[in-house]
N, C-alpha and C positions, 0 to 999 in steps of 0.2 A: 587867725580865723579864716575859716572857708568862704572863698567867693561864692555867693549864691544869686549872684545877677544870672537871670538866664535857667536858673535852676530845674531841670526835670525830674519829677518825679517820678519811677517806673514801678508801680504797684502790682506786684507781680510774687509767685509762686516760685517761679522756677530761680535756679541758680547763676542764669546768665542771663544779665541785663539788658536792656532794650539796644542792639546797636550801641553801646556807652561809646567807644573809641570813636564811632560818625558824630554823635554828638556833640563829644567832646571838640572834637576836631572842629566844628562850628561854632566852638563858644559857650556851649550847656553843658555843666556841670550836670552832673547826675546823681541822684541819692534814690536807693531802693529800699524799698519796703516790702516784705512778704506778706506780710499782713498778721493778725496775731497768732500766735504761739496758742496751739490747741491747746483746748481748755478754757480760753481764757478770754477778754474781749476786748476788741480794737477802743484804743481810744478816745478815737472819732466820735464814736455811737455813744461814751458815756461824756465826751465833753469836746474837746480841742485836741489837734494834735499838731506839733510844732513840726513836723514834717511836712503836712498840708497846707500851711500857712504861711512856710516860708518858699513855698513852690511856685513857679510862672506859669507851669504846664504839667499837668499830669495824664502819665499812661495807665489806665485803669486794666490791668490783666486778671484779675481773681475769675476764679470760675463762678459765672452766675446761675447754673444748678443746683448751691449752697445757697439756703437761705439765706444764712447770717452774710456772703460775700454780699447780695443783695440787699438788707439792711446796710451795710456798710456803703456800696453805691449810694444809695438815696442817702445819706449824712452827707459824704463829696457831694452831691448835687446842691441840696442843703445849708452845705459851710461854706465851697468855694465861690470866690466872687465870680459873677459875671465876664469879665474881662479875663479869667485865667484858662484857660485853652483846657478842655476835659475830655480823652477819646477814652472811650471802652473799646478793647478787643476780645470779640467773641469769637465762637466757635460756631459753624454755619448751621442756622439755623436758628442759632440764639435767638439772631436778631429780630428774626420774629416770635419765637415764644416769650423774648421776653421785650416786647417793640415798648408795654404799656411805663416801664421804668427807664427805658433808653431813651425819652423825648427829653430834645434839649439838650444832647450832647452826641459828637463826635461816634459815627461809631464803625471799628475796622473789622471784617470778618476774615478770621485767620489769622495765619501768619504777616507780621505787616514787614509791607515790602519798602525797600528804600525808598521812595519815592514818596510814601505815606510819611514816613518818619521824617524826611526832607521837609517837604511840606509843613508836618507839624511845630519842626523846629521854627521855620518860617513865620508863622503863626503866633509861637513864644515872642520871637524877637519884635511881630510888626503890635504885640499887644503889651508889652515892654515899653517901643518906642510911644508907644499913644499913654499908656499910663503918665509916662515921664514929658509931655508934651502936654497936660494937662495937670498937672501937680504944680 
């Protein structure tokens, strides 16, 4: 079975993952989602989905110009707990057309730079260590 202490989630379109190799290399497995298969609808929006729930941190890439990737935001915001690190990266400008779905999470404009990713992983690990410090 796959370790998924640390787990990142990179929610994303494209075919290469969030930095996986820096990640990795800190400890955070990664598993990617594209999110559904036109036509058809994420699982999130009609229930649960076992990718999201067994995540520590998720990178939220879908484009928020698509309605339905926006439905699909507001489920993450929705379903993930509190304590699980949640960034959207948008594209400039997003952030404010769409400022009134973005409260309450994380959010990069652009391309995210290592420093941001660093950080985030940072973040997995210090909300990890407080989960397991309080259980």
């Amino acid at each position: 079975m796959k370790d998924t202490s640390g787990l990142i989630l990179d929610v994303t379109p494209y075919d290469e993952p969030l930095d996986k190799e820096l990640l990795e290399q800190m400890g955070h497995p990664v598993q990617v989602c594209h999110g559904p298969d036109w036509g058809h609808v994420c699982s999130i929006v009609t229930g649960t989905c076992p990718m999201v729930d067994s995540a520590h941190g998720i990178v939220f890439r879908l484009d928020l110009d698509r309605p339905v990737h926006r439905v699909i935001l507001k489920r993450y915001q929705q379903s993930v707990a509190d304590d699980v690190p949640l960034v959207v990266v948008v594209a400039p400008g997003q952030d404010e057309e769409y400022a009134d779905i973005l409260t309450g999470v994380q959010v990069w404009v652009g391309e995210p730079t290592i420093a941001e990713i660093d950080g985030f992983a940072a973040q997995t690990e210090a909300a990890d260590e407080l989960r397991d410090a309080t259980s």
